[in-house]
LUMFI-698705 format. One record per residue: residue number from 1; y, x, z of N, C-alpha, C in turn. Coordinates in Angstrom, 1 decimal. Atoms other than C-alpha are relative to their C-alpha. Example, Ala and Ser with C-alpha at 12.3 -4.5 7.8 and 13.67 -1.06 7.14 Angstrom:
+-----+--------+--------+--------+--------+--------+--------+--------+--------+--------+
: num :     nv :     nu :     nw :    cav :    cau :    caw :     cv :     cu :     cw :
+-----+--------+--------+--------+--------+--------+--------+--------+--------+--------+
:   1 :   -1.2 :    0.9 :    0.0 :   -4.5 :   12.3 :    7.8 :    1.2 :    0.9 :    0.0 :
:   2 :   -1.1 :   -0.9 :    0.0 :   -1.1 :   13.7 :    7.1 :    1.1 :   -0.8 :    0.8 :
+-----+--------+--------+--------+--------+--------+--------+--------+--------+--------+
REM end
This chain:
+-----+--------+--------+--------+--------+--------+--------+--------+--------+--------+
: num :     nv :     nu :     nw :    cav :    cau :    caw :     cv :     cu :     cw :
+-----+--------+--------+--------+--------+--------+--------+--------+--------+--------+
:   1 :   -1.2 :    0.1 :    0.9 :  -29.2 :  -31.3 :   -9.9 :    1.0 :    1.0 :    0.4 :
:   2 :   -0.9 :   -1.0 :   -0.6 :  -26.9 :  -29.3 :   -7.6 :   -0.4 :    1.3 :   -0.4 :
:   3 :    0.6 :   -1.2 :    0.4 :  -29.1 :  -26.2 :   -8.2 :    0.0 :    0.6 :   -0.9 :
:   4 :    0.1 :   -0.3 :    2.1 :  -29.4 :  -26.4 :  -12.3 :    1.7 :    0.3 :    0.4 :
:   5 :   -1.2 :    0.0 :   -0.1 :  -25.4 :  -26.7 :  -11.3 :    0.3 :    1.4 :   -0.4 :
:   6 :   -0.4 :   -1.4 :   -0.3 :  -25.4 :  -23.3 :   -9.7 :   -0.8 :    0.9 :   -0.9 :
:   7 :    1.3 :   -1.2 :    1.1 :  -28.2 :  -21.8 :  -12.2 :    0.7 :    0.2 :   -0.9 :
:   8 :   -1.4 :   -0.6 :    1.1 :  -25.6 :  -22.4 :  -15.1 :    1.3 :    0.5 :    0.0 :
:   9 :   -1.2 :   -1.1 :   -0.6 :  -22.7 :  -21.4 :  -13.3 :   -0.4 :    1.3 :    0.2 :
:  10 :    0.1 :   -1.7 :    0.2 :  -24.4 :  -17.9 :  -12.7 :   -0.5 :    0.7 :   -0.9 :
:  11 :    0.3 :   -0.4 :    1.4 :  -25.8 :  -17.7 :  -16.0 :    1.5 :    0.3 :   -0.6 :
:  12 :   -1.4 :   -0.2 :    0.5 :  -21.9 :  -18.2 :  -17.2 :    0.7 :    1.0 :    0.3 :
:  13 :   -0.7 :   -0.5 :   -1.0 :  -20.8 :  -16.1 :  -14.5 :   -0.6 :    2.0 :   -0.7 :
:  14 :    0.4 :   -0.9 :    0.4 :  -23.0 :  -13.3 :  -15.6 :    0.1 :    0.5 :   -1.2 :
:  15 :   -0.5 :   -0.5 :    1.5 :  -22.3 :  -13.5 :  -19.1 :    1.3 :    0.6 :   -0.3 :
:  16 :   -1.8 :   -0.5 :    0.0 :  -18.5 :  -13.1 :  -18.2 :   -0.2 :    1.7 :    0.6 :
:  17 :   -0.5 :   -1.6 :   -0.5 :  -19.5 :   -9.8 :  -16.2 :   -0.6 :    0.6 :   -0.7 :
:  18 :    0.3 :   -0.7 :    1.0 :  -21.4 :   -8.7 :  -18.9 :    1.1 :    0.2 :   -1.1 :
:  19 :   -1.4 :   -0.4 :    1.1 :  -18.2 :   -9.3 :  -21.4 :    1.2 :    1.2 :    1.0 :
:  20 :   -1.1 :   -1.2 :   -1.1 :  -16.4 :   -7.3 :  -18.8 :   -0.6 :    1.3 :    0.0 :
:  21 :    1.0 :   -1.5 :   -0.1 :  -18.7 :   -4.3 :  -18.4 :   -0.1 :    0.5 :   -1.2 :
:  22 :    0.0 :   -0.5 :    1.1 :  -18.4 :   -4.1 :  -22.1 :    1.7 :    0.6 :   -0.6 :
:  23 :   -1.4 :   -0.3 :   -0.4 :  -14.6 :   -4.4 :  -21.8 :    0.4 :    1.3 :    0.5 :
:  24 :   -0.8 :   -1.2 :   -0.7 :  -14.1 :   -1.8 :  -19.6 :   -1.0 :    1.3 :   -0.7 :
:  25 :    0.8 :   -1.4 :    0.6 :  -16.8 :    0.8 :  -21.7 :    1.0 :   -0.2 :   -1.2 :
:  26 :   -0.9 :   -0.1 :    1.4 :  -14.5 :   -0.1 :  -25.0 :    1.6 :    0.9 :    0.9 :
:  27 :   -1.0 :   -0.7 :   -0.8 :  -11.8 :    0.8 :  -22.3 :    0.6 :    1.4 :   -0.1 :
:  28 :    0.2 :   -1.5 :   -0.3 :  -13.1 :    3.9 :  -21.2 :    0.2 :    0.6 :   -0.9 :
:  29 :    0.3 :   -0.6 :    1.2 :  -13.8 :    5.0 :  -24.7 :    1.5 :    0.4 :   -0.5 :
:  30 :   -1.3 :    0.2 :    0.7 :  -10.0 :    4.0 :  -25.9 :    1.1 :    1.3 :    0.7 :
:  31 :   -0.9 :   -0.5 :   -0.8 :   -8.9 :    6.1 :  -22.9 :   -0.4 :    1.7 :   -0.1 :
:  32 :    0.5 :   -1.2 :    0.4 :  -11.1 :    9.4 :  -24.1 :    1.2 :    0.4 :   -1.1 :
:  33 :   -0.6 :    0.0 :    0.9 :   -9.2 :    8.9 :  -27.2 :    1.6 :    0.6 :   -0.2 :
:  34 :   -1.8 :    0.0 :   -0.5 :   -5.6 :    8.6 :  -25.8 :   -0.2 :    1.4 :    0.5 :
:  35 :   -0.5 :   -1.3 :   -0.4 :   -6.2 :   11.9 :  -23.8 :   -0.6 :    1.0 :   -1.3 :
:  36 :    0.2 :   -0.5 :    1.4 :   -7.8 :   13.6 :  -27.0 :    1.4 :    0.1 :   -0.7 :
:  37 :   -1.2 :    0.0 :    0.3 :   -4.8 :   12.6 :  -28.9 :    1.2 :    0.9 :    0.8 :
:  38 :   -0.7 :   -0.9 :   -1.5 :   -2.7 :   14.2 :  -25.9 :   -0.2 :    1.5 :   -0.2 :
:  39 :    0.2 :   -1.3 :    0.2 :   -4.2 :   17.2 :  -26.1 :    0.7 :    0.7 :   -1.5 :
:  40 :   -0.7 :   -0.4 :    1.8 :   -3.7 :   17.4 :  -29.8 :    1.6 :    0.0 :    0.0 :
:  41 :   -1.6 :   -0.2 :    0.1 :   -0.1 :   16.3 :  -29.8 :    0.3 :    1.4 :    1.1 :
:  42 :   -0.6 :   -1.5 :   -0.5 :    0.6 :   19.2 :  -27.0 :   -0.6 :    1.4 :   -0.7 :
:  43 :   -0.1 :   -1.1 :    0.5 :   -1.0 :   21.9 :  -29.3 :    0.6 :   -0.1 :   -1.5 :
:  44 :   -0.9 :    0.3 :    1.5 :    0.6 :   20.4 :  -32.7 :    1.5 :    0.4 :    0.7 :
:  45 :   -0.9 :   -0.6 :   -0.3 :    3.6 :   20.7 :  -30.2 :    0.5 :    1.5 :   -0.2 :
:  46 :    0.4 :   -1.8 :   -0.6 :    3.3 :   24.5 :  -28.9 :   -0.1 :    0.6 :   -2.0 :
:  47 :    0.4 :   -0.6 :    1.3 :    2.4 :   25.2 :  -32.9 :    1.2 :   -0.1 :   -0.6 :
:  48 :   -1.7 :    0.5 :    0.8 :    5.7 :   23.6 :  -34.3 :    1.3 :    0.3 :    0.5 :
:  49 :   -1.0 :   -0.7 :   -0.1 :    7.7 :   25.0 :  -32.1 :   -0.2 :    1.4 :   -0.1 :
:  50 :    0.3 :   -1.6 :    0.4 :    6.0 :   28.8 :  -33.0 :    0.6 :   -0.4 :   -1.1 :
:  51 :    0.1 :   -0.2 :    1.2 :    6.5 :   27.8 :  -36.4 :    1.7 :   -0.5 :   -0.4 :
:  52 :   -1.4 :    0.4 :   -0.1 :   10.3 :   26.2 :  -35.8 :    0.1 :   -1.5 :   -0.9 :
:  53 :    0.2 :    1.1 :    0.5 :    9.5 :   22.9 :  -36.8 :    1.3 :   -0.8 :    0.2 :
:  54 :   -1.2 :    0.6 :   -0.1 :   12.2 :   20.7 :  -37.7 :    0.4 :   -1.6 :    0.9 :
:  55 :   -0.2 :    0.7 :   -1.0 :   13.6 :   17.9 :  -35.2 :   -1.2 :   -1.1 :   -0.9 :
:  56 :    0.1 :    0.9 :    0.5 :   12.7 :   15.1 :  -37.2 :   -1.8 :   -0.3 :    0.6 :
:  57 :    1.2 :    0.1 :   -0.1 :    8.8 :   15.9 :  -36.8 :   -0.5 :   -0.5 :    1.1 :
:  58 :    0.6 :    0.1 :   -1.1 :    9.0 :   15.8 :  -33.2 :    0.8 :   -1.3 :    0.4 :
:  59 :   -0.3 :    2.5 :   -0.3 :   10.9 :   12.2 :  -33.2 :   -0.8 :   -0.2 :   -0.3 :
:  60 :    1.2 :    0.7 :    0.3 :    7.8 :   11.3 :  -35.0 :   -0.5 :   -0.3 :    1.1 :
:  61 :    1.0 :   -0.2 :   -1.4 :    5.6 :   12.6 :  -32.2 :    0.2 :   -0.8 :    0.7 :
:  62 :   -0.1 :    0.2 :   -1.3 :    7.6 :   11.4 :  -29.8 :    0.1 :   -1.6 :   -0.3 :
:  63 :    0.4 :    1.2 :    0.3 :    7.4 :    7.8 :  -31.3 :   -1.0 :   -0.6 :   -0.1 :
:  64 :    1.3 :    0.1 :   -0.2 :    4.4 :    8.3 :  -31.7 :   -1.3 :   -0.4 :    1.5 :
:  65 :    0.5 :   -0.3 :   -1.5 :    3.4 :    9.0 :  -28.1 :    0.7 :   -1.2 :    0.4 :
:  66 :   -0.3 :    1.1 :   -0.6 :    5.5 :    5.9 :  -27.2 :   -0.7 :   -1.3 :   -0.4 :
:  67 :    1.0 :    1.0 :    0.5 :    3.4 :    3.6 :  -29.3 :   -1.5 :    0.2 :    0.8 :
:  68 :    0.9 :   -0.1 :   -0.5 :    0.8 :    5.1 :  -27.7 :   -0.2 :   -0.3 :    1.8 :
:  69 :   -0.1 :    0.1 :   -1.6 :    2.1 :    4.6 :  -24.0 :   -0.2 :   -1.7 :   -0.5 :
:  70 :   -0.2 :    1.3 :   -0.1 :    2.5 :    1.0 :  -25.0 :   -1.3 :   -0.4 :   -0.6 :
:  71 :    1.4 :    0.5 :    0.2 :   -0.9 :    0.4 :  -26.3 :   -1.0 :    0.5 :    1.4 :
:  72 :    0.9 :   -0.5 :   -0.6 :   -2.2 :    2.3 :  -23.2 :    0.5 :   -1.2 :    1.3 :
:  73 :   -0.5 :    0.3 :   -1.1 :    0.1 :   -0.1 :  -21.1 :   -0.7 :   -2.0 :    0.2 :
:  74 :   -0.2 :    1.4 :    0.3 :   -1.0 :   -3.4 :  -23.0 :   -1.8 :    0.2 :    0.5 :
:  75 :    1.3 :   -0.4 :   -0.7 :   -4.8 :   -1.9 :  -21.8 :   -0.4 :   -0.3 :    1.1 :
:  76 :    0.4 :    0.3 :   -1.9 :   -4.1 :   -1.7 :  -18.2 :    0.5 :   -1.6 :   -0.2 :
:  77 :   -0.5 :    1.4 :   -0.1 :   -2.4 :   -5.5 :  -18.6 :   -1.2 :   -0.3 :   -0.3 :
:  78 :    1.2 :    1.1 :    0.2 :   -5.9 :   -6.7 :  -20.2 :   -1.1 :    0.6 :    1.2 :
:  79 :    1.1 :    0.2 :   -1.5 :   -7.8 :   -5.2 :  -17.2 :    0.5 :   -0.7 :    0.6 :
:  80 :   -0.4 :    1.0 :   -0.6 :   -5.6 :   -6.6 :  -15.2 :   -0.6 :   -1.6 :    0.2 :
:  81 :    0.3 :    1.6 :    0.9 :   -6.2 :  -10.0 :  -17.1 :   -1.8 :    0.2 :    0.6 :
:  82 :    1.2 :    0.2 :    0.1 :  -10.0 :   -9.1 :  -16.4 :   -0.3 :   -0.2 :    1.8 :
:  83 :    0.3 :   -0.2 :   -1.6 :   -9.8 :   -8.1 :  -12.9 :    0.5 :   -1.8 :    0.9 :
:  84 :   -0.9 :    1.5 :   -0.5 :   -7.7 :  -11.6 :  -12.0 :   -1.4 :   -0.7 :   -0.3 :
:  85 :    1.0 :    1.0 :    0.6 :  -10.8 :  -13.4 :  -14.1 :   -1.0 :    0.4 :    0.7 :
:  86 :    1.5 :   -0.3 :   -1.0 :  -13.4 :  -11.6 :  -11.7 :    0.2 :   -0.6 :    0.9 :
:  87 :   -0.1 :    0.6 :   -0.8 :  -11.8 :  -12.8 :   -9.2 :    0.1 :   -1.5 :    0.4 :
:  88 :    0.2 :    1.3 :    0.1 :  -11.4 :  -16.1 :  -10.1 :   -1.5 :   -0.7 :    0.4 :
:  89 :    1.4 :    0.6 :    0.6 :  -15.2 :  -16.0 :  -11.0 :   -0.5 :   -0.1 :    1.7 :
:  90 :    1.1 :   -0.3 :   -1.6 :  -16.2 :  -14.6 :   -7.2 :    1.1 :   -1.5 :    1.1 :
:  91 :   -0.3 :    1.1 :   -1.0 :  -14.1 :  -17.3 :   -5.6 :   -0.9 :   -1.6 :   -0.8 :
:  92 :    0.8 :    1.1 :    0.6 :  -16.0 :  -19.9 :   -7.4 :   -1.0 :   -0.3 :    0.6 :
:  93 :    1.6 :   -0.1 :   -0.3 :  -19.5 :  -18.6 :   -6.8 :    0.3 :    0.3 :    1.6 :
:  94 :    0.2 :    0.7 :   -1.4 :  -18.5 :  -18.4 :   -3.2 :    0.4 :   -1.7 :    0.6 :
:  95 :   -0.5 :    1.2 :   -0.4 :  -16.9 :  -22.2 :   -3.0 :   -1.8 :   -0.6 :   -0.4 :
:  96 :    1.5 :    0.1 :    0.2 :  -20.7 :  -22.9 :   -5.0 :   -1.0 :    0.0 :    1.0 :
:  97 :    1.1 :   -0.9 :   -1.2 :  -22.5 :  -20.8 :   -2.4 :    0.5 :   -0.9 :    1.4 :
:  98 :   -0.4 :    0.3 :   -1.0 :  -20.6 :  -22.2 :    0.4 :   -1.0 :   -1.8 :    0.2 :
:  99 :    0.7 :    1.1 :    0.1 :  -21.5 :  -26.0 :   -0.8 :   -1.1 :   -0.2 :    0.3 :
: 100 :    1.1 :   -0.1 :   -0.1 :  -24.9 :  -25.0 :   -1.2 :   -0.8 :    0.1 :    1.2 :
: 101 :    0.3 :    0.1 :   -1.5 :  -25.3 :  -23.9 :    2.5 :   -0.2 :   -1.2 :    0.8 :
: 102 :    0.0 :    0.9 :   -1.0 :  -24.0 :  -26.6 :    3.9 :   -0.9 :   -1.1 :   -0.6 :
: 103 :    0.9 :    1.2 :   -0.1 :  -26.2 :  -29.3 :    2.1 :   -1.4 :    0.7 :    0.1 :
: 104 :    1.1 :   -0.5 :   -0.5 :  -29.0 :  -26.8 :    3.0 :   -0.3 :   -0.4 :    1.4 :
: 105 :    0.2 :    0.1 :   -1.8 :  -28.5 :  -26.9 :    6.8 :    0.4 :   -1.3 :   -0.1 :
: 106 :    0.1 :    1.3 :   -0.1 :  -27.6 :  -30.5 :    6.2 :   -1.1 :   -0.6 :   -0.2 :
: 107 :    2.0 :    0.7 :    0.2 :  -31.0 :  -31.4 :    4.9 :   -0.5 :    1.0 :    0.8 :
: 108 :    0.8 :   -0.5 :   -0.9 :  -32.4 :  -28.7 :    7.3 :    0.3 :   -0.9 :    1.5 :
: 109 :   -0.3 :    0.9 :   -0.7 :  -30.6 :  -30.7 :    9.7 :   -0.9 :   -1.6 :    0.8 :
: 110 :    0.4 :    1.1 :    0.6 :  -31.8 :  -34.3 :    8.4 :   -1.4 :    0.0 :    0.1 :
: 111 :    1.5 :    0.2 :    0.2 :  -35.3 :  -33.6 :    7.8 :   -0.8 :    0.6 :    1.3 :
: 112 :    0.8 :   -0.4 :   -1.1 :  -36.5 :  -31.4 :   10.7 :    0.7 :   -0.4 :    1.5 :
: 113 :   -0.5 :    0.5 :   -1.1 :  -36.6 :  -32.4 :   14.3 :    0.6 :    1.7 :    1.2 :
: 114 :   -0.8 :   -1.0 :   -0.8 :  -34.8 :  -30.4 :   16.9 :   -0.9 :    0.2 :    1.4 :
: 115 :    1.1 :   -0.2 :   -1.0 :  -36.4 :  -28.6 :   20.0 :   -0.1 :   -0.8 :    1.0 :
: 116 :   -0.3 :    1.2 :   -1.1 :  -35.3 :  -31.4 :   22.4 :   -0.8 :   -1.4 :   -0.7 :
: 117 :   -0.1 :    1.6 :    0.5 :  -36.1 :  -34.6 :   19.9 :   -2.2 :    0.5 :    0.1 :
: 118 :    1.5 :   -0.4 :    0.1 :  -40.2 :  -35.1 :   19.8 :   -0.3 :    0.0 :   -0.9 :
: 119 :    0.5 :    0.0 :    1.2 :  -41.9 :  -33.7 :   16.7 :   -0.9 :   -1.6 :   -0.3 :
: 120 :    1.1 :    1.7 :    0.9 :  -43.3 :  -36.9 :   14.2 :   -1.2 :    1.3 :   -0.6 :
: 121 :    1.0 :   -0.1 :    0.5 :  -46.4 :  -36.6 :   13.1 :    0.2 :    0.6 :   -1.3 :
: 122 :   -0.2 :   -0.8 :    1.6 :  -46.7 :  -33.6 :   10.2 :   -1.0 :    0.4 :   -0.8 :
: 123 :    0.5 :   -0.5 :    0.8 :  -48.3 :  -32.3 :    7.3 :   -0.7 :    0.9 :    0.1 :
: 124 :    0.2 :   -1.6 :   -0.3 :  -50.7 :  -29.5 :    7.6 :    0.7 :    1.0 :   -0.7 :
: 125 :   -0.8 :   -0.9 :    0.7 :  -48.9 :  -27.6 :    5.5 :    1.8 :    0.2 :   -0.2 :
: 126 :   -1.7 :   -0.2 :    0.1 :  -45.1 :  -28.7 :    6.2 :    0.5 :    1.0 :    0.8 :
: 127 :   -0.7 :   -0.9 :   -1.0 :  -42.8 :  -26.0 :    7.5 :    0.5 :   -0.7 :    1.1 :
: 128 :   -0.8 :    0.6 :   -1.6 :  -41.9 :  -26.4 :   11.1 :    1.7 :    0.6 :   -0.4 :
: 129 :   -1.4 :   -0.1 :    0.1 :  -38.2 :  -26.1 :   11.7 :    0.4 :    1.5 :    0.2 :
: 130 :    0.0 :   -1.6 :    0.3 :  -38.6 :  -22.2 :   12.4 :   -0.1 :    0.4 :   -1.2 :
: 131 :   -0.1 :   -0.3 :    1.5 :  -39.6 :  -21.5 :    8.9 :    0.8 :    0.1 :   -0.6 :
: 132 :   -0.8 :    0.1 :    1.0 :  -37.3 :  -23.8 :    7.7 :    1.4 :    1.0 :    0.0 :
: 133 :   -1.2 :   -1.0 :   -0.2 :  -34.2 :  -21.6 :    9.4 :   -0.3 :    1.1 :   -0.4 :
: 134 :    0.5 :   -1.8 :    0.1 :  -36.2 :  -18.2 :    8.9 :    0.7 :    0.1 :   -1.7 :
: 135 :   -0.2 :   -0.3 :    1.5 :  -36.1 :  -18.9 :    5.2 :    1.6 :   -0.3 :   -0.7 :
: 136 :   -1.4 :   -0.1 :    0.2 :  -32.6 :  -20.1 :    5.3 :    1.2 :    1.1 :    0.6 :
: 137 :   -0.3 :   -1.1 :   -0.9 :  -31.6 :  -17.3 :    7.5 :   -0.1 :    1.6 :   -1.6 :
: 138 :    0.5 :   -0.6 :    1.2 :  -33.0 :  -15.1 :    4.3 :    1.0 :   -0.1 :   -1.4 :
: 139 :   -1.0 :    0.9 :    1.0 :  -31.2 :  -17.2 :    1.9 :    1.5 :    0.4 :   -0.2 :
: 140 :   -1.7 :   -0.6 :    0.2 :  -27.8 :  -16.5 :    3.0 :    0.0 :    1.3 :   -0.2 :
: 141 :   -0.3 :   -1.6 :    0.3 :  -28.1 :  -13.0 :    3.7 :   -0.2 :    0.4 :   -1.1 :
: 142 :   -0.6 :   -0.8 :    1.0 :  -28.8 :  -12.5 :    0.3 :    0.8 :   -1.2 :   -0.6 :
: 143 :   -1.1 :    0.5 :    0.5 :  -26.2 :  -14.7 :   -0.6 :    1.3 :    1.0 :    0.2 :
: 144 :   -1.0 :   -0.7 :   -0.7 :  -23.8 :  -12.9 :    1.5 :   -0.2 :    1.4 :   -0.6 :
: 145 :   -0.2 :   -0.9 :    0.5 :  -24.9 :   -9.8 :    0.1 :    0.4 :    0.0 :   -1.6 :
: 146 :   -0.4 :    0.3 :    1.3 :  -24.4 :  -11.0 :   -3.6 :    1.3 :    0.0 :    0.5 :
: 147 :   -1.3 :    0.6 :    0.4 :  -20.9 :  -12.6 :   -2.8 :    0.7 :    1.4 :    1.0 :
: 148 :   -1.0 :   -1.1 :   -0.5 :  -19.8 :   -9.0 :   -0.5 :    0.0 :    1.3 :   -1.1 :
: 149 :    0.0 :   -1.1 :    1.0 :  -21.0 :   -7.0 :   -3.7 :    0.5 :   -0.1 :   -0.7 :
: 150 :   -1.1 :    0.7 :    1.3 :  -18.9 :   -9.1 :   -6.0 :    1.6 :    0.1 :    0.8 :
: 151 :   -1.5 :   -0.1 :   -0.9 :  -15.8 :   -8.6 :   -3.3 :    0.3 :    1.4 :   -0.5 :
: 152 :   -0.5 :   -1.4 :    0.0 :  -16.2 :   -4.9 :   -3.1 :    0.0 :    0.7 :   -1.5 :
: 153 :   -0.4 :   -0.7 :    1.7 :  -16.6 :   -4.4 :   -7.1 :    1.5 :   -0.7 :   -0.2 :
: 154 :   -1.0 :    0.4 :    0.7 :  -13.4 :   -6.8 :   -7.3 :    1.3 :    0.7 :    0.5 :
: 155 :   -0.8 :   -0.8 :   -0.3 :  -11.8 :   -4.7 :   -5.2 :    0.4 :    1.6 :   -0.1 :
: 156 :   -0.7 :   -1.4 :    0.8 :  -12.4 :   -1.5 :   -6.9 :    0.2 :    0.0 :   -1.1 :
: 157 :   -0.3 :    0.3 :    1.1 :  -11.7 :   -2.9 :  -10.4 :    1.7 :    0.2 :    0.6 :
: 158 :   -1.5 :   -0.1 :    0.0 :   -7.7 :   -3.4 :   -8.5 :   -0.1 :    1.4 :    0.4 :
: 159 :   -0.4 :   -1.2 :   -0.8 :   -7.8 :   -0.1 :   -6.6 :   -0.3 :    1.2 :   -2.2 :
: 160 :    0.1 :   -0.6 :    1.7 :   -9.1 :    1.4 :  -10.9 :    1.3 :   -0.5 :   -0.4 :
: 161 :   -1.0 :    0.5 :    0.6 :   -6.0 :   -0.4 :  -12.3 :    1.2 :    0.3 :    1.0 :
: 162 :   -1.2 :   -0.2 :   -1.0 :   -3.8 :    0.4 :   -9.2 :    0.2 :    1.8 :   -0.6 :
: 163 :    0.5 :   -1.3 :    0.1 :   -5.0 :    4.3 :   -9.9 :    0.4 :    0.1 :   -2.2 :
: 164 :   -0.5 :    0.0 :    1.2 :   -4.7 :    3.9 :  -14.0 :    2.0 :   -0.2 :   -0.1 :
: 165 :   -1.1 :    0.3 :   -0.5 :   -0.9 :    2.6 :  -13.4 :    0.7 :    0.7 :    0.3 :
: 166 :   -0.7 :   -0.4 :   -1.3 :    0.0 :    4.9 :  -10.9 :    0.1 :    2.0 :   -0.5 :
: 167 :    0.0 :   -1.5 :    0.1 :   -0.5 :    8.3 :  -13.1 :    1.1 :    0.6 :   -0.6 :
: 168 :   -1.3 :   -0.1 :    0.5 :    2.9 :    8.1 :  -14.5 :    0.9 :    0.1 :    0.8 :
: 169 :   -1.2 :    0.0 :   -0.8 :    6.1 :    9.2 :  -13.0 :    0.7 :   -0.7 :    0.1 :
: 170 :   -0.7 :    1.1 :   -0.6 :    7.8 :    6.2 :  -12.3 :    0.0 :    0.3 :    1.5 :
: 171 :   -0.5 :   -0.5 :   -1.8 :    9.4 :    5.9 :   -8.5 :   -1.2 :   -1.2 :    0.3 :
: 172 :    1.4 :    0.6 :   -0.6 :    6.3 :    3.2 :   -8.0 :   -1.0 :    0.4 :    0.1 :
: 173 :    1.4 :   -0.6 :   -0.3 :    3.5 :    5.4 :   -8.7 :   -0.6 :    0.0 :    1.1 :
: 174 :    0.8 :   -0.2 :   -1.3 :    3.1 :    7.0 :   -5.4 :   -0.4 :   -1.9 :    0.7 :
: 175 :    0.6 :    1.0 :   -0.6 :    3.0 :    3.1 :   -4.0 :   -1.2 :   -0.7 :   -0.4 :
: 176 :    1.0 :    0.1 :    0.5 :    0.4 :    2.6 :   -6.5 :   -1.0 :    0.3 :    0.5 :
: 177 :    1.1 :   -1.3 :   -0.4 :   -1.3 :    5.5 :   -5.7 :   -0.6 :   -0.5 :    1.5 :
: 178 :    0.2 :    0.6 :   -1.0 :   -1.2 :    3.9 :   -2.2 :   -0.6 :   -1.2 :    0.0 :
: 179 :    0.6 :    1.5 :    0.4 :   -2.4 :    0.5 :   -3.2 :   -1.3 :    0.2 :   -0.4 :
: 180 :    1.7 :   -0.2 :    0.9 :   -5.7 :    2.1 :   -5.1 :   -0.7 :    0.3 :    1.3 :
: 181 :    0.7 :   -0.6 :   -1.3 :   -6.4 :    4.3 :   -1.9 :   -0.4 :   -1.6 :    1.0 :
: 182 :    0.3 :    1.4 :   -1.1 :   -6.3 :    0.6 :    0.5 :   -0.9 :   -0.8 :   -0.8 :
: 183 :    0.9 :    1.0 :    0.6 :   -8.3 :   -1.2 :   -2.1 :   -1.4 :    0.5 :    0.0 :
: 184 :    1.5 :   -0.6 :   -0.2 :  -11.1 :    1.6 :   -2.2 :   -0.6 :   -0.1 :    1.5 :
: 185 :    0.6 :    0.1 :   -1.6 :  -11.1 :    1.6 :    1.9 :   -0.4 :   -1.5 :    0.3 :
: 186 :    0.9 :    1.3 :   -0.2 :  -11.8 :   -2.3 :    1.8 :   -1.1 :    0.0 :   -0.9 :
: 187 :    1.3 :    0.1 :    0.6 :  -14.2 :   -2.0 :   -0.8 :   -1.2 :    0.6 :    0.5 :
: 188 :    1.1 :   -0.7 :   -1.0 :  -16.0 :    0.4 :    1.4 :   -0.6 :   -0.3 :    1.3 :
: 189 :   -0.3 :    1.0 :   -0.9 :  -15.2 :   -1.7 :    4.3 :   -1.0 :   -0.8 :    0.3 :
: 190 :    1.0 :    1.4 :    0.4 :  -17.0 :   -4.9 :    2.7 :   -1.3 :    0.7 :   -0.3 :
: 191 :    1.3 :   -0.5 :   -0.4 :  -19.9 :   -2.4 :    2.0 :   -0.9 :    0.2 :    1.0 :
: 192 :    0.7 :   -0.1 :   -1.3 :  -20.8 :   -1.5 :    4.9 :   -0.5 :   -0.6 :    1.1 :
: 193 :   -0.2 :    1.5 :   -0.8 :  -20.0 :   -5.0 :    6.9 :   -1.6 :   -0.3 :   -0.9 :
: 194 :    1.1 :    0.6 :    0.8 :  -22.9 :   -5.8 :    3.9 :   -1.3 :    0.9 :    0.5 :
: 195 :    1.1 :   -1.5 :   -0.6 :  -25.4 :   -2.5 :    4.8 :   -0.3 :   -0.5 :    1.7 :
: 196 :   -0.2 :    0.3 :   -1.2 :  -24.7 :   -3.5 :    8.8 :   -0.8 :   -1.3 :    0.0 :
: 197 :    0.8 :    1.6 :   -0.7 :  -26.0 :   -7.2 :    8.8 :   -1.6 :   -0.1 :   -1.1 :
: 198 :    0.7 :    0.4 :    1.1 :  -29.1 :   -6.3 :    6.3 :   -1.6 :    0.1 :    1.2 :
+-----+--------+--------+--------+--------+--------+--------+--------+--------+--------+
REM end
C-alpha cells in the first residue's frame, strides 16, 4: 500500500516536472521574443531619430518597452512561483523516501536475524541478512542520487531566476548576481557529494 503511495506520488510529481520543463521552454521562447523586439525597438530607435521623429512616437516606445519590462517581470514571478513548487515537490519526495527507508530497515530489522542472535531455520531460497542490506544499501543510493539530482536542479532553477532578475540596473542586481553565482556553487556542490558516494 505504502509503495502504490509513492508510485502515485512520483507519477504526480513527474507530471508536475514535465508541466515545468514545458513552462520554462514557453519561457525561453517568450524571452527570444522580448530580446528580438529589443533589438527592433533600438533600430526603429537609431532610424527615428535619423529621420527626426517626433516625441510622441518615442513615448509610445517607451510605453511600450515598459509594458514589456512588466510582462517580462510577471515571467520571472511565475518561475519563481515554479521554482518554490519544485521545491515543495522535492521536500515531499524526500519526507516519502525518508519514510520508506525507515520501514525498510525496520522490516529488514524485524524479519532478519542479527549476527549475534542464532539463525531460525530458512528457505532455500530466502535472502540472508547480507543481501537483504546489499540490496538496501543499492536502494538508497539511488534514492539519494534521485533526491541530490532534484536538489541540484532546484538549486539552479533559483541561481536561473537569481541571474534572469539581476540583469537590470537596479542597486540589487550585483546582490543578485551574487545570489545566482552561490546557488550554482551548491548545485555543483550537491553534484559531486552525488558522483563521490556512487
Amino acid at each position: 500500500m505504502a509503495d502504490e503511495r509513492d508510485r502515485v506520488a512520483d507519477e504526480r510529481e513527474e507530471a508536475a516536472d514535465q508541466r515545468e520543463r514545458l513552462a520554462d521552454a514557453r519561457e525561453v521562447a517568450a524571452d527570444e521574443r522580448e530580446r528580438a523586439l529589443d533589438v527592433r525597438e533600438i533600430h526603429s530607435d537609431r532610424m527615428a531619430r535619423q529621420a527626426g521623429e517626433m516625441a510622441a512616437g518615442r513615448r509610445q516606445r517607451a510605453q511600450e518597452a515598459i509594458g514589456r519590462a512588466r510582462a517580462l517581470l510577471a515571467a520571472s514571478q511565475d518561475r519563481l512561483n515554479r521554482t518554490q513548487a519544485a521545491l515543495t515537490r522535492a521536500e515531499a519526495r524526500e519526507i516519502r523516501e525518508q519514510y520508506s527507508v525507515e520501514r525498510e530497515i525496520a522490516a529488514s530489522s524485524l524479519h532478519l536475524p542479527t549476527s549475534s542472535s542464532p539463525a531460525p531455520q530458512k528457505a532455500a531460497n530466502a535472502p540472508s541478512r547480507q543481501e537483504a542490506l546489499e540490496s538496501l544499501v543499492v536502494r538508497l543510493h539511488a534514492r539519494f542520487g534521485a533526491a541530490a539530482a532534484a536538489l541540484a536542479d532546484a538549486h539552479e532553477l533559483l541561481a536561473d531566476h537569481y541571474a534572469d532578475i539581476s540583469s537590470n540596473d537596479t542597486a540589487v542586481a550585483a546582490d543578485h548576481r551574487d545570489l545566482a553565482a552561490h546557488a550554482r556553487r551548491k548545485a555543483a556542490r550537491i553534484r559531486r557529494a552525488a558522483r563521490d558516494l556512487r
